[in-house]
LUMLO-336654 format. One record per atom (N, C-alpha, C): x, y, z. Coordinates in steps of 0.1 Angstrom, whole numbers, padded with zeros to 4 digits, always signed. Layout:
# LUMLO-336654
XYZ...
//
This chain:
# LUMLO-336654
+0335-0227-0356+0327-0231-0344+0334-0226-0331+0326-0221-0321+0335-0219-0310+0323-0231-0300+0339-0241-0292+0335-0251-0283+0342-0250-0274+0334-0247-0256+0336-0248-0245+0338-0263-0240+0350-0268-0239+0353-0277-0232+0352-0278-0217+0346-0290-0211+0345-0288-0191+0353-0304-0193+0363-0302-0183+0369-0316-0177+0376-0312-0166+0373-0324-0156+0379-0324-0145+0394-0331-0143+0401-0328-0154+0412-0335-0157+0427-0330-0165+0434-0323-0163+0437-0315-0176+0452-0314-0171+0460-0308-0176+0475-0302-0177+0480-0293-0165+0484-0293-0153+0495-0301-0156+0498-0320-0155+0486-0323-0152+0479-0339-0148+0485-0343-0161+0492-0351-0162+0493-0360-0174+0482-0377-0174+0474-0375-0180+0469-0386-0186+0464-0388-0199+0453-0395-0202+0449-0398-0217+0441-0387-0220+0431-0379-0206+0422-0370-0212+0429-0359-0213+0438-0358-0208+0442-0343-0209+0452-0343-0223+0459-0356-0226+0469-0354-0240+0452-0355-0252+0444-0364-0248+0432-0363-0261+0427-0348-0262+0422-0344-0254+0422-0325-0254+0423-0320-0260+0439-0318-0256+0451-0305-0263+0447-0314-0275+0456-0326-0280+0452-0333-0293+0441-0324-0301+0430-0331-0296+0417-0324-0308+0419-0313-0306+0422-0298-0292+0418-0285-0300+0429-0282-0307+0442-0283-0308+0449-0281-0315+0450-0283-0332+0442-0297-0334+0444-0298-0346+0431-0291-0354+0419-0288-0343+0408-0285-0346+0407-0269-0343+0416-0260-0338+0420-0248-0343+0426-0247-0354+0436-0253-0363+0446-0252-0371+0431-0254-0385+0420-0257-0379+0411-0259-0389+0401-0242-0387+0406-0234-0380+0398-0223-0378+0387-0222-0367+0388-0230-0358+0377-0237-0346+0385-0226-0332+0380-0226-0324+0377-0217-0311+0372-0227-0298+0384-0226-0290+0382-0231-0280+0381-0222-0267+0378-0231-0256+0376-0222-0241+0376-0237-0233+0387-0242-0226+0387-0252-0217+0389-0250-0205+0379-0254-0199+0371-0256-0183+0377-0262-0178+0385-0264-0165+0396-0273-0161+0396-0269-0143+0402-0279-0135+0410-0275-0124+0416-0261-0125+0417-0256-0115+0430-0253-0109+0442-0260-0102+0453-0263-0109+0463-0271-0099+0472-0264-0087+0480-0253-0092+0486-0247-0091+0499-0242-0099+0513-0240-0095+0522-0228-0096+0524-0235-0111+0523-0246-0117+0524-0249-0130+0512-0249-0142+0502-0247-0139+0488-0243-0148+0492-0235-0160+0486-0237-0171+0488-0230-0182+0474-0223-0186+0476-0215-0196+0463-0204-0189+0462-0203-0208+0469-0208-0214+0465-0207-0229+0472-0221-0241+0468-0227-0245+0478-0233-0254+0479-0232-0270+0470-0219-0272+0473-0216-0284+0466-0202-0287+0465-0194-0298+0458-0181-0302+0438-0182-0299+0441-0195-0299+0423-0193-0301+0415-0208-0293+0430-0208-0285+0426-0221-0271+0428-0216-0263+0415-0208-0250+0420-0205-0239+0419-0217-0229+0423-0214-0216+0422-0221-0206+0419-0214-0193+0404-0221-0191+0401-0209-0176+0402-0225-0167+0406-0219-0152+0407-0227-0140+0397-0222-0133+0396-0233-0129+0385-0229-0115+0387-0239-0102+0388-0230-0092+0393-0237-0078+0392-0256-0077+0400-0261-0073+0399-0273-0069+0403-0277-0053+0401-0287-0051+0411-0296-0039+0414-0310-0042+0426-0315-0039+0428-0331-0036+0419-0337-0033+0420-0349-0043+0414-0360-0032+0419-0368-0026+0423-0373-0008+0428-0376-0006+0439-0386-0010+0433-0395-0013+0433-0411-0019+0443-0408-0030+0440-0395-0043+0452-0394-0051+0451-0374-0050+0458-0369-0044+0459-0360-0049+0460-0352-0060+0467-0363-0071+0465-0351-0088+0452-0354-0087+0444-0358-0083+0427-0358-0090+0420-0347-0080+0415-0344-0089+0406-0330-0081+0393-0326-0080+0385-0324-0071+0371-0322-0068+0371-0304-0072+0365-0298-0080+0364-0290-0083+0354-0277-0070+0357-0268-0068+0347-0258-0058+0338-0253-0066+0327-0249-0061+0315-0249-0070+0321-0229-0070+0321-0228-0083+0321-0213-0091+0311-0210-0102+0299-0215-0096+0285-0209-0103+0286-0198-0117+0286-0186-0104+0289-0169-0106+0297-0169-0119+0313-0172-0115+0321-0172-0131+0318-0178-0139+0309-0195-0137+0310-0202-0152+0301-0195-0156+0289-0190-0151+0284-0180-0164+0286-0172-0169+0298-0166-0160+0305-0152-0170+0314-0158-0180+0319-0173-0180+0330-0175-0191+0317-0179-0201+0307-0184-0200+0299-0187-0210+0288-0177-0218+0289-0165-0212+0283-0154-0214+0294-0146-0222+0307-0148-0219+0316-0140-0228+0322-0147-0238+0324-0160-0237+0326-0168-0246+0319-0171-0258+0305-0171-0254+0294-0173-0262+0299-0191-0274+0299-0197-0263+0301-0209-0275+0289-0217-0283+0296-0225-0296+0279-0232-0303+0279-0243-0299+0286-0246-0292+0289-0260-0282+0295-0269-0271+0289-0276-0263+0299-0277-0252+0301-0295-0252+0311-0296-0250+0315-0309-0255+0323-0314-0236+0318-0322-0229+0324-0325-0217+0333-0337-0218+0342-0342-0206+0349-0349-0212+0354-0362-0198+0349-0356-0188+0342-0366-0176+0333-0364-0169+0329-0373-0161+0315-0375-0151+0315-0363-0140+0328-0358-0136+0325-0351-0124+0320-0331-0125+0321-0327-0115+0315-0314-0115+0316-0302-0125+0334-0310-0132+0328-0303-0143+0324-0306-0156+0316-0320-0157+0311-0322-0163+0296-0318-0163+0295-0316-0149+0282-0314-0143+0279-0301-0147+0291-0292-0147+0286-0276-0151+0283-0280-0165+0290-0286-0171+0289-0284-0189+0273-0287-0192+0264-0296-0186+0252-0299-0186+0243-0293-0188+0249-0285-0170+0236-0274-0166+0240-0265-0174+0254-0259-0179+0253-0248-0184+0243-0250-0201+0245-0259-0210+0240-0264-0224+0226-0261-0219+0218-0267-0206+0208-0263-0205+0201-0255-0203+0208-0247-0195+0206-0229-0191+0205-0225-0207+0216-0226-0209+0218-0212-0224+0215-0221-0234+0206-0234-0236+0206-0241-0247+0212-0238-0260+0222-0247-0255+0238-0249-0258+0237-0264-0263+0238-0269-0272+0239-0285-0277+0253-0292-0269+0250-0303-0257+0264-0308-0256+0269-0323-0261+0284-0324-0266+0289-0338-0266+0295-0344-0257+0296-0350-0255+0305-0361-0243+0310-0371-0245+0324-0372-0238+0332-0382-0242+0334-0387-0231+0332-0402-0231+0335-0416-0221+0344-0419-0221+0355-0410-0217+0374-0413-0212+0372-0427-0201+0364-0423-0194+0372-0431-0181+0360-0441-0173+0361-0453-0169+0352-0465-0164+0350-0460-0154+0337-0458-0151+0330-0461-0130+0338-0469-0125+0346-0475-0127+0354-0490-0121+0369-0481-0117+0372-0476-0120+0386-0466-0121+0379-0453-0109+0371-0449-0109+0368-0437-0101+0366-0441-0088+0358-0458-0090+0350-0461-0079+0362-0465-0066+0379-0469-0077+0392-0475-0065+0391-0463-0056+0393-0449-0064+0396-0437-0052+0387-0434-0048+0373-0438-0044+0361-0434-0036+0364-0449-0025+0369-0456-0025+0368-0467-0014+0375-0461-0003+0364-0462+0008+0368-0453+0019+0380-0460+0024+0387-0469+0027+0399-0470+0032+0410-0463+0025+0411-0459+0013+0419-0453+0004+0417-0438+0007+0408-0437+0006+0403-0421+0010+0410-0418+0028+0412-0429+0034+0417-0427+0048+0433-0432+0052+0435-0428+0038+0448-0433+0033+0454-0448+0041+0446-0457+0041+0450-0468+0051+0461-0474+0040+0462-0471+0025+0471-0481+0020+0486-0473+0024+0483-0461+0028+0502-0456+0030+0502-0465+0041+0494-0471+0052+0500-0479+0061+0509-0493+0054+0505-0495+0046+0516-0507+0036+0529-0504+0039+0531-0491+0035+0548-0487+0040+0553-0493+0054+0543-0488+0060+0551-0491+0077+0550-0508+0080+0544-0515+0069+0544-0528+0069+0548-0540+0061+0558-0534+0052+0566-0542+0045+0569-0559+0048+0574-0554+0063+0582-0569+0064+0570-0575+0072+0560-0571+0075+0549-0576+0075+0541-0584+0064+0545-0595+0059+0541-0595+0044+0525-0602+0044+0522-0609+0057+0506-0611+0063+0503-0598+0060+0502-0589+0072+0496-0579+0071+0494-0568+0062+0504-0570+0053+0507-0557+0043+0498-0564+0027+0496-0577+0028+0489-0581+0019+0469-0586+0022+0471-0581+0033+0456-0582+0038+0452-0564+0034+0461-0554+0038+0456-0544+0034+0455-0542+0020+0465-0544+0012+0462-0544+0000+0452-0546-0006+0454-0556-0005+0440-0563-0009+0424-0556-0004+0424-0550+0005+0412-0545+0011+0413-0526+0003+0425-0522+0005+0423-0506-0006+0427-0511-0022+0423-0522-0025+0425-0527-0038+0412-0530-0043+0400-0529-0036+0389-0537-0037+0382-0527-0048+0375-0531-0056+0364-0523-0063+0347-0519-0052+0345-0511-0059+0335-0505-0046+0323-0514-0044+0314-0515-0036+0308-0526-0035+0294-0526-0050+0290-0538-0054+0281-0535-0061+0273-0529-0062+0265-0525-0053+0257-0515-0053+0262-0498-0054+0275-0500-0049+0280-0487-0051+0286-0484-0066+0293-0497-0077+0295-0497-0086+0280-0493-0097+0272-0498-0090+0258-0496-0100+0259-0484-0101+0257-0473-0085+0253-0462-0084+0260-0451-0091+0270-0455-0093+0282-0445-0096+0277-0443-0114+0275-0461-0124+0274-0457-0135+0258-0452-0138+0251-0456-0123+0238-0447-0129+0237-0432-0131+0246-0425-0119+0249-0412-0124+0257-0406-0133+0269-0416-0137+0271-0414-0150+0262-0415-0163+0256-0418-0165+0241-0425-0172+0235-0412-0177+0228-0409-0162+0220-0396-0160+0230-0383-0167+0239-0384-0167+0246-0373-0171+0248-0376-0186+0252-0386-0195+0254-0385-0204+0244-0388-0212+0233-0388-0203+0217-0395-0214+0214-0377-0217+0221-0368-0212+0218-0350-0218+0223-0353-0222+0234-0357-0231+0246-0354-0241+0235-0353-0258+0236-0348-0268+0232-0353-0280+0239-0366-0282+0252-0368-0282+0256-0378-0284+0265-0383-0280+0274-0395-0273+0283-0398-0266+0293-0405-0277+0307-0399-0272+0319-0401-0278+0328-0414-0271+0325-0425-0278+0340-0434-0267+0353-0440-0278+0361-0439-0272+0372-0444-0277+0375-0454-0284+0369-0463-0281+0370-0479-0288+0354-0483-0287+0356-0491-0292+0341-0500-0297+0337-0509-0282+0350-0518-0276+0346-0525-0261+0340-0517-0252+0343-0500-0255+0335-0495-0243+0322-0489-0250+0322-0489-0261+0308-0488-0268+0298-0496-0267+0307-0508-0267+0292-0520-0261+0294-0520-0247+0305-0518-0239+0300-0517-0227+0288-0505-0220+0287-0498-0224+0280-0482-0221+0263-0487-0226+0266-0499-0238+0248-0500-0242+0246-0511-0231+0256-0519-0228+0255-0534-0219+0246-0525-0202+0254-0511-0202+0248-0506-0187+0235-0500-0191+0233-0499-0202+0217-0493-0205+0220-0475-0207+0234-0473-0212+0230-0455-0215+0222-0456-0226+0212-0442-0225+0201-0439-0235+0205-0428-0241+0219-0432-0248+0219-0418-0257+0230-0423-0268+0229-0418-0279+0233-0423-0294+0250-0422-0287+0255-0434-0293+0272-0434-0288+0278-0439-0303+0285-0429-0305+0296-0433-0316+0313-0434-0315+0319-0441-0320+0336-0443-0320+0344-0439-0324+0348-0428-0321+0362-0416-0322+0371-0424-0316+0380-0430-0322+0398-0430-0317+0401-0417-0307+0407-0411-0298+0417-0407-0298+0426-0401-0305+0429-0407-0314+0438-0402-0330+0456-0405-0322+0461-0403-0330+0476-0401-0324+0484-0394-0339+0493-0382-0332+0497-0381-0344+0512-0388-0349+0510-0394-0359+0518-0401-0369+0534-0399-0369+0534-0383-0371+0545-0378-0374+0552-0378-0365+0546-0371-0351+0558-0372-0339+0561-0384-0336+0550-0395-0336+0554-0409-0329+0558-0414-0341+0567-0410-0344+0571-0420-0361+0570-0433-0362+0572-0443-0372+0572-0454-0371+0588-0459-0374+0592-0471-0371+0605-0474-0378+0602-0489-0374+0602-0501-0382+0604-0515-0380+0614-0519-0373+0612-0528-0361+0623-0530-0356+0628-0542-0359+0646-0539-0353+0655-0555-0355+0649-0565-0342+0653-0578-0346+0652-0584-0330+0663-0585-0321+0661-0579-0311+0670-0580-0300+0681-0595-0297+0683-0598-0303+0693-0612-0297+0697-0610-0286+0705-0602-0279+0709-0599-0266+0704-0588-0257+0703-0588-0243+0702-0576-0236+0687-0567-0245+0676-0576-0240+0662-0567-0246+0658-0557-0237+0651-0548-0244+0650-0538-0234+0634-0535-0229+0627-0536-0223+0614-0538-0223+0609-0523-0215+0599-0517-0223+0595-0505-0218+0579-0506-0211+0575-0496-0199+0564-0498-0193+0565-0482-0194+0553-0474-0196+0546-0463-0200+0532-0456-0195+0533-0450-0182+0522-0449-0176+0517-0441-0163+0510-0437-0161+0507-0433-0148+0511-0443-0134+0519-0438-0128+0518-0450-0116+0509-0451-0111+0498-0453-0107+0489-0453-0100+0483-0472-0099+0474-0475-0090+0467-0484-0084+0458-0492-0096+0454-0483-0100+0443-0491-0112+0452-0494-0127+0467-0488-0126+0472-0496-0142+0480-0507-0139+0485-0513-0128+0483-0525-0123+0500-0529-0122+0511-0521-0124+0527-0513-0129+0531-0525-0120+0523-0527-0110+0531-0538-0098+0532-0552-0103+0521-0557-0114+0523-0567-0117+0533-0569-0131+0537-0557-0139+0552-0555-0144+0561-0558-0141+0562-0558-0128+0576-0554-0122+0574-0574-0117+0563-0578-0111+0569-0586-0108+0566-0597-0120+0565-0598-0132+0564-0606-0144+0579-0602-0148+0582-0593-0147+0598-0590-0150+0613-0600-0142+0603-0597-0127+0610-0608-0122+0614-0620-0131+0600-0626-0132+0601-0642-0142+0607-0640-0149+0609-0631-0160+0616-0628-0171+0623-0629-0166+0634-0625-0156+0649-0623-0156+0653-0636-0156+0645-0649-0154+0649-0663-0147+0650-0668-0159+0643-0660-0173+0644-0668-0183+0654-0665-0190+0652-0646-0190+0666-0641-0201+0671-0630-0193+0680-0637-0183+0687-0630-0174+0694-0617-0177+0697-0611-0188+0700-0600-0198+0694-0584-0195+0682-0592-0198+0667-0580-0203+0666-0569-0189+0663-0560-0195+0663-0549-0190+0652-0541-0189+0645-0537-0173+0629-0525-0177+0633-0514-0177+0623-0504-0185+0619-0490-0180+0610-0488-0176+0607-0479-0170+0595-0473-0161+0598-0461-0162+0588-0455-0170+0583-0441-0172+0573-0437-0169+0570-0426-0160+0556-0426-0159+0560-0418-0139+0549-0413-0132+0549-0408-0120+0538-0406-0114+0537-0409-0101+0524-0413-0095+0519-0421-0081+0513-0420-0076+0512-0419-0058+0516-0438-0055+0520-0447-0065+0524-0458-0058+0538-0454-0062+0545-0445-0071+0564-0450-0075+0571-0458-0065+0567-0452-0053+0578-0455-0042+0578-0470-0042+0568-0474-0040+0559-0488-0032+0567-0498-0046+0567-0494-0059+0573-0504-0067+0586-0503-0068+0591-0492-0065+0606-0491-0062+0611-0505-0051+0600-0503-0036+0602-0510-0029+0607-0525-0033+0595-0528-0042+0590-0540-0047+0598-0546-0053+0610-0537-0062+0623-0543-0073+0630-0544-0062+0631-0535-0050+0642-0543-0046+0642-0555-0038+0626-0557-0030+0625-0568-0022+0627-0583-0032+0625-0578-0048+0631-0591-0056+0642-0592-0064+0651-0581-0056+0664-0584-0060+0664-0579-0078+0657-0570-0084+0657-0568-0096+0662-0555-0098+0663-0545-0086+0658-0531-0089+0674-0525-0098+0682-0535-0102+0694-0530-0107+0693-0532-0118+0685-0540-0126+0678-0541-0140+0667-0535-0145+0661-0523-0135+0651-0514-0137+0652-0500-0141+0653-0495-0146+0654-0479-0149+0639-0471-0143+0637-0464-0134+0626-0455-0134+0628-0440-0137+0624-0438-0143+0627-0423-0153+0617-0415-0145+0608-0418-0141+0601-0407-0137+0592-0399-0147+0586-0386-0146+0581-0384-0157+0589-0381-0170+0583-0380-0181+0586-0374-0191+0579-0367-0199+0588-0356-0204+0578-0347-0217+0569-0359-0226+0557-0353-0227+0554-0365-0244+0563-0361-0256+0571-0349-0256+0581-0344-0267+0594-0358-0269+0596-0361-0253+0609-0367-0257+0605-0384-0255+0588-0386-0257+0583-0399-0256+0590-0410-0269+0587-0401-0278+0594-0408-0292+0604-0416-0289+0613-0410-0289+0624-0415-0287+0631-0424-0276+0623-0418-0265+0621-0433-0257+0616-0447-0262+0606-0446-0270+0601-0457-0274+0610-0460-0285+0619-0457-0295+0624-0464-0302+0639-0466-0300+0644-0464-0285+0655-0470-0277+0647-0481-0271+0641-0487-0272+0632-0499-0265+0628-0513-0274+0629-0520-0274+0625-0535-0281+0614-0539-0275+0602-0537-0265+0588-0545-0265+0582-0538-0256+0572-0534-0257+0567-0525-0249+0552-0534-0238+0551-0528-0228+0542-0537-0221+0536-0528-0207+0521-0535-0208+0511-0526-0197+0500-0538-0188+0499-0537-0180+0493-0551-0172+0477-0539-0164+0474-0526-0172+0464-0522-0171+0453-0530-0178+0441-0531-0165+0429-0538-0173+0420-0529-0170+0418-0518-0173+0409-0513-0176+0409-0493-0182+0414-0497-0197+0416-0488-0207+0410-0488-0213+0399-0474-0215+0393-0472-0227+0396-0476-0239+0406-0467-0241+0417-0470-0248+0429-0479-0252+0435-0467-0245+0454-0473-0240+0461-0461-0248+0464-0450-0246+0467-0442-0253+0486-0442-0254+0491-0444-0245+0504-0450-0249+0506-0467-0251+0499-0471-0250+0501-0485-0259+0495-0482-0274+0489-0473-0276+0485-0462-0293+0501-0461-0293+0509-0452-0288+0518-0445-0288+0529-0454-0290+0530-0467-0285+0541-0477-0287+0541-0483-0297+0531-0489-0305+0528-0497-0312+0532-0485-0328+0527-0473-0325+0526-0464-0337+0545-0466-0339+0549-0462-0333+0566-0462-0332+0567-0480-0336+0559-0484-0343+0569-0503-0340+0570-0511-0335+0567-0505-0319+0571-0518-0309+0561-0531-0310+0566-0539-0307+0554-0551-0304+0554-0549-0290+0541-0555-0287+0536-0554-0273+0532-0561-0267+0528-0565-0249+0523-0573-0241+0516-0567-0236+0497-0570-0232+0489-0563-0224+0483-0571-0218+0469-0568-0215+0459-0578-0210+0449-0577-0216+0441-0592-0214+0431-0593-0222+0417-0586-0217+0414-0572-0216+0408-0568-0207+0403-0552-0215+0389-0546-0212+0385-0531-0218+0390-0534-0229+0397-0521-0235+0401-0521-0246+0417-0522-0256+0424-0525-0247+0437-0531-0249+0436-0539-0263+0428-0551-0263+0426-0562-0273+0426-0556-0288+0420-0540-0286+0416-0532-0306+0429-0526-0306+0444-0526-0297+0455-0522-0303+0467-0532-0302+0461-0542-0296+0475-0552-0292+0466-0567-0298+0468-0570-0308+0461-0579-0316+0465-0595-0311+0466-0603-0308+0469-0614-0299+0471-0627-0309+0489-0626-0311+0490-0633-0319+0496-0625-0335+0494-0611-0332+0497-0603-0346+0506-0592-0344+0508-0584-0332+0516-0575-0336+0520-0577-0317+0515-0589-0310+0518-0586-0295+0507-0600-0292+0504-0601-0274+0500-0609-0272+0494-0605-0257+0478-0607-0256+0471-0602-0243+0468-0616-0234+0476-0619-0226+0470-0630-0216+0460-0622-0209+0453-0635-0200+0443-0625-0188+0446-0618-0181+0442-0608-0177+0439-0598-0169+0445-0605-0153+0459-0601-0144+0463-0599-0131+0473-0614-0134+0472-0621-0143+0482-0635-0142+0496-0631-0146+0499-0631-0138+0515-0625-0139+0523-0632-0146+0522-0648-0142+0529-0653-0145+0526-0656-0162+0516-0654-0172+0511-0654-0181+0519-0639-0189+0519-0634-0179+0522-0618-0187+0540-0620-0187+0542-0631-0178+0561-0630-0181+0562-0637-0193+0553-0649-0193+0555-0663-0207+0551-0652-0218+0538-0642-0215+0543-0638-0231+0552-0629-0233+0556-0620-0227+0574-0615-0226+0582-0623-0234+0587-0635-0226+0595-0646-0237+0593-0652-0245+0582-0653-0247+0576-0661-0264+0579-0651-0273+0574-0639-0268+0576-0629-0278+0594-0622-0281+0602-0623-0269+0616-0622-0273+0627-0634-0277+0620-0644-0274+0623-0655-0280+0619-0662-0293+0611-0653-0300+0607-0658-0311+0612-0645-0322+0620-0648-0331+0629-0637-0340+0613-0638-0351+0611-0648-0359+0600-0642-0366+0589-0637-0363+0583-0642-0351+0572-0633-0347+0576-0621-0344+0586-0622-0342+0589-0601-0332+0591-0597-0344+0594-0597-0351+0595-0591-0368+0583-0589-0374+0575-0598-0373+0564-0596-0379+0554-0589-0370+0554-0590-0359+0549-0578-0347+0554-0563-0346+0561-0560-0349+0569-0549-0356+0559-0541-0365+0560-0551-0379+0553-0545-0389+0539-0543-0384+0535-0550-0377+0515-0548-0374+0516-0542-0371+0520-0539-0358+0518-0530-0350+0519-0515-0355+0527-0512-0364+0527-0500-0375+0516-0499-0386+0507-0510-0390+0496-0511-0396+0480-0509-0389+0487-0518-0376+0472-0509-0368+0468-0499-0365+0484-0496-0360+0485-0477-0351+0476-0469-0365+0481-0471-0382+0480-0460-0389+0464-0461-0391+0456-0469-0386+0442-0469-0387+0437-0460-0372+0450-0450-0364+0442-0444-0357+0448-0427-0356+0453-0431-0367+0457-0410-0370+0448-0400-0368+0455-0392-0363+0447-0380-0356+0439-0373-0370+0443-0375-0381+0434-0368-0389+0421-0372-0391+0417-0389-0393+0410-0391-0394+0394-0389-0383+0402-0391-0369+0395-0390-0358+0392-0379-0356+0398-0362-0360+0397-0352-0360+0384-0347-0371+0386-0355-0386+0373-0353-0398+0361-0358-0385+0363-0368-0382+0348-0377-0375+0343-0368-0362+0352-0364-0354+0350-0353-0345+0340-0337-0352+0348-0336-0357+0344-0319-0364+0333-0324-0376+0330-0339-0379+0313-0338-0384+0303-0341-0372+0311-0346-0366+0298-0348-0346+0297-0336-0343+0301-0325-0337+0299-0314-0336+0290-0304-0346+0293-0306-0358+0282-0296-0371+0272-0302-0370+0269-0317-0367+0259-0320-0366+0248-0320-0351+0257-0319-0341+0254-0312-0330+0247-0299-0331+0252-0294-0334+0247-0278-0336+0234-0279-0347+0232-0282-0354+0229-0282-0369+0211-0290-0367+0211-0297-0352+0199-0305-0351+0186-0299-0344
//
């Protein structure tokens, strides 16, 4: 089969949609499949192929204020028909809501072309960087107001806000409208499967994992840490994975087991602001911020680490909390989207509510203060991951597609 991928999201951007991508065409070339992925242009680091029979064409973008890696795509009419005219694909499979999901549409329709679509990312997540004060960058004013702690927490709070309801409606009605063309919609977990029927999409939705592959993120049972635990955080920095309320549950932690030690991996338009933040609580000498990293040398990050933890509430997924758990770690999340189908509560990790900080430090220490549970969270956590191997998700992918085509 040859399938034209459109996303507005891709490499050199590190997130979930762009590592799910490369993921499926990779493994889904190695099966004799043909790709062509529709993407941004970023600049001086863009890759323009990632394999014999995966191209990658760019097409103009710009920042969006609010986050610069995210990109509004320039309308290139003229060429998407020449990549689809020379590409000639038997399907186009899109992989978010924006413009270039919007070509992948019109183009299936023009050249009646069968498309799939996958529901990576929540209207709730798109709607933080559409809130006009963020877009007018009022939260960099936080900086100049630190010791302002009135003022710097009235702003927050105001470029923290979700967009108003009516605007939250509007956003997933045009999501709606776009994925009710799809033949069929693809989501990650099952909570956003019922969430997608809860908003009324009218188009057949089935549950593809993600996948993860097995072999790079190895598994290995871990010992329990008695002394000096190391607790790892894994993530985009950004506003909506919530990294601030980490840092300050870590705080609590240190009051309990003064020892324990964070990482922070991951890069993105708040780092500074949490940098700030460890040091306004006197932590930032028990913090590691790494900055980004390869997903090559992710492995092994994760199994220098004893508990892994994310205070994101709202994952499709959680594609490195996939990635932590597959390696062993037991985990702390929230009870929120989809976190709950990989961090089992009570079995391999433990999800308090969603923004309670102080909930997310207690289960930190229940869980490194408890030698049998962390042992036996170890082992699950390697039993759930292997129910989301990239082969399996890859068979269920490449029969959605023949059957796309095939109707």
């Amino acid at each position: 089969m040859r399938i034209a991928i459109f996303t507005d999201s891709f490499f050199p951007k590190i997130d979930g949609i762009a590592v799910s991508v490369q993921g499926f065409c990779e493994k889904l070339e190695a099966r004799g499949h043909k790709f062509i992925i529709c993407c941004p242009r970023y600049g001086d680091h863009d890759s323009e192929t990632l394999g014999e029979n995966i191209a990658v064409e760019r097409f103009n973008s710009v920042a969006l204020p609010s986050y610069p890696e995210m990109r509004i795509i320039v309308p290139g009419r003229k060429r998407l028909h020449r990549v689809i005219r020379n590409f000639k694909p038997d399907l186009i499979h899109i992989q978010t809501p924006g413009f270039m999901g919007q070509y992948g549409v019109a183009a299936g329709k023009l050249y009646s072309i069968p498309v799939v679509g996958t529901y990576h990312t929540m209207m709730s997540e798109v709607g933080m960087y559409i809130n006009p004060l963020r877009l007018m960058k009022v939260d960099k004013l936080l900086s100049r107001f630190r010791r302002k702690k009135k003022i710097a927490s009235k702003l927050a709070k105001l470029t923290r806000k979700k967009p108003p309801s009516l605007g939250g409606k509007l956003l997933y009605q045009l999501a709606n409208r776009l994925y009710e063309k799809c033949a069929v919609v693809v989501s990650p977990s099952e909570l956003i499967k019922r969430d997608l029927i809860e908003k009324k999409l009218k188009a057949p939705v089935t549950v593809i994992s993600n996948g993860i592959d097995l072999k790079h993120f190895y598994a290995a049972k871990r010992a329990y840490p008695a002394s000096q635990p190391r607790i790892l955080h894994v993530g985009r920095i950004a506003p909506e994975k919530n990294t601030e309320e980490v840092i300050r549950a870590f705080a609590l932690v240190k009051r309990e087991i003064p020892d324990a030690l964070l990482t922070v991996v991951g890069d993105g338009p708040v780092l500074l602001d949490l940098k700030r933040e460890a040091s306004e609580l006197n932590i930032a000498d028990s913090i590691n911020f790494m900055g980004y990293r390869s997903r090559k040398d992710l492995p092994q990050i994760y199994h220098e680490h004893d508990l892994f933890v994310t205070a994101s509430a709202m994952e499709t997924q959680g594609l490195v909390a996939l990635e932590a758990i597959a390696t062993g770690l037991p985990a702390v999340g929230v009870d929120a989207f989809a976190l709950p189908e990989l961090i089992h509560h009570g079995q391999n990790g433990y999800v308090p509510p969603a923004h309670d900080v102080p909930g997310i430090a207690a289960a930190i220490v229940k869980m490194l203060k408890d030698r049998a549970f962390y042992e036996s969270a170890s082992a699950a956590s390697i039993a759930i991951a292997a129910e989301h191997s990239h082969e399996r998700s890859v068979d269920r992918l490449e029969k959605i597609y023949r059957k796309a085509i095939t109707r």
